[in-house]
C-alpha positions, 0 to 999 in steps of 0.5 A: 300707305302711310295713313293705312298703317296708322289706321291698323295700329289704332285698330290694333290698340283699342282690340289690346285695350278691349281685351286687357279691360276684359282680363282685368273686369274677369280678374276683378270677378274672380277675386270677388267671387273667392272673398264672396266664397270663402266668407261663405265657407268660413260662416258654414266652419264657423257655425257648422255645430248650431247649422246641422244641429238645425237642419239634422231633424227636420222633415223633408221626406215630401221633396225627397221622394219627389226626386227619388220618385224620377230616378232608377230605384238604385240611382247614383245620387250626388248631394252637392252641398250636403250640409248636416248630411240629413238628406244623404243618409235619407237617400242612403237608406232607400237604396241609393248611391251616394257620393256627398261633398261640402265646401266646408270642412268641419260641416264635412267632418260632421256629415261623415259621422252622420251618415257613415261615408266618407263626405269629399270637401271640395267646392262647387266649381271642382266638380269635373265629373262627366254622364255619372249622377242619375240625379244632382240633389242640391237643396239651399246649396248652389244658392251661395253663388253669385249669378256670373259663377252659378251658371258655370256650376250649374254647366258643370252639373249638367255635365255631371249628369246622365241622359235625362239626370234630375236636378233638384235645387232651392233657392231664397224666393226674391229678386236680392243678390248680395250678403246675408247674414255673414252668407252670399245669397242669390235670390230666384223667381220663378222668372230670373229662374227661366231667364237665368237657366237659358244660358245653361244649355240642355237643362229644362225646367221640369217642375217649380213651386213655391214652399214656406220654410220648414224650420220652426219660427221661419215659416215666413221665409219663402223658397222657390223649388226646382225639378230640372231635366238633361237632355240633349235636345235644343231647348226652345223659350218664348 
C-alpha cells in the first residue's frame, strides 16, 4: 500500500511538472508573439505615410478580379490588414461589401480617408466573427505571424467565412522565419504552405502560384499566392 502511494504521487508529480512546463513554454510564446507584434505595429504607425504612399498606385487589378471572379457579384469582403486601403476602395468600386481592419492605427486613419469608411483598428487575433465574409482578402498581411499564431488566425478565418468562402492571401517566397527590416516575416513555399495548412481544418488549397513583386526596383522579390476554399468536407493530404 505504502509502495503504491508512492508510486501515484511520483506519477502525480511529473503530470504537475508537465503541465507547469507547458504553462510556462505557452506564457513564453505569448509574450514572444505580443513583442514580435507589437514591433510590427509599431514599424507600420511609424511608417504609415512612406508604406500607403508606396503601395496606394500600384496595379493589382490582375489578382483582384482573380478573387472577385469566385464570389457572388454583391460579396461581403473582409480586407483583413488593408494597409493603404488601395484594394478596399478597388472592391468598393465593383460592388461589394467591405469591412476593413488594420493592426496599425495611423495606417488605419489613412485607409479611412482613402476610401471613405470607417477602417476598424483591431489585430488579427480579434477577429471573432462567425459564417459572415464570402471572401478574406488578406494580401502581405497575415505574413507578419509567427507560425504557432498563423494557425490560430487562419482557424479564426475560416470560421469568418461562409460555406465555400474564398481566402486570398501572400506570403515572402522562402523558408526564413524571424525579423526583417524592423518587421516579422514568415516565409512560405508552396510545400511549408500545404504542411502548415493541414493543421487548418476545412480549408483547401484551391490555387497557388508564384509572382515577382510589382513595386518598382523590387521585381526580385518573389511572393507565393494563395486561393483557399471553406468547406466542411474532411480534408484528404498524401
Amino acid at each position: 500500500m505504502k509502495k503504491m502511494f508512492h508510486l501515484i504521487m511520483k506519477i502525480g508529480k511529473r503530470i504537475f511538472y508537465r503541465n507547469f512546463q507547458t504553462k510556462r513554454m505557452q506564457t513564453e510564446m505569448d509574450e514572444k508573439t505580443f513583442m514580435e507584434i507589437n514591433k510590427t505595429v509599431s514599424y507600420y504607425n511609424t511608417n504609415a505615410e512612406e508604406f500607403a504612399k508606396g503601395t496606394l498606385h500600384v496595379g493589382f487589378s490582375e489578382i483582384q478580379n482573380m478573387f472577385l471572379g469566385r464570389l457572388p457579384n454583391d460579396a461581403y469582403i473582409l480586407d483583413f490588414g488593408c494597409g493603404s486601403g488601395r484594394d478596399t476602395k478597388y472592391f468598393l468600386e465593383q460592388g461589394c461589401y467591405v469591412d476593413a481592419v488594420d493592426g496599425s492605427a495611423r495606417l488605419c486613419e489613412l485607409a479611412s480617408e482613402y476610401t471613405g469608411i470607417k477602417v476598424k483598428n483591431m489585430l488579427f487575433s480579434e477577429l471573432a466573427e462567425t459564417e459572415k465574409y464570402d471572401g478574406i482578402w488578406a494580401c502581405s498581411s497575415i505574413l507578419h505571424l509567427p507560425d504557432f499564431e498563423l494557425a490560430d488566425v487562419m482557424r479564426k478565418m475560416a470560421a469568418a467565412l461562409k460555406e465555400n468562402g474564398i481566402i486570398y492571401t501572400s506570403f515572402k517566397y522562402g523558408t526564413f522565419s524571424g525579423d526583417r527590416n524592423g518587421r516579422f516575416f514568415t516565409d512560405m513555399t508552396e510545400e511549408s504552405f500545404e504542411k502548415f495548412l493541414r493543421q487548418i481544418e476545412g480549408l483547401s488549397i484551391e490555387e497557388q502560384w508564384i509572382t515577382s513583386d510589382v513595386r518598382p526596383g523590387r521585381g526580385e522579390e518573389k511572393w507565393l499566392n494563395l486561393i483557399l476554399q471553406k468547406s466542411l468536407k474532411p480534408m484528404n493530404y498524401r
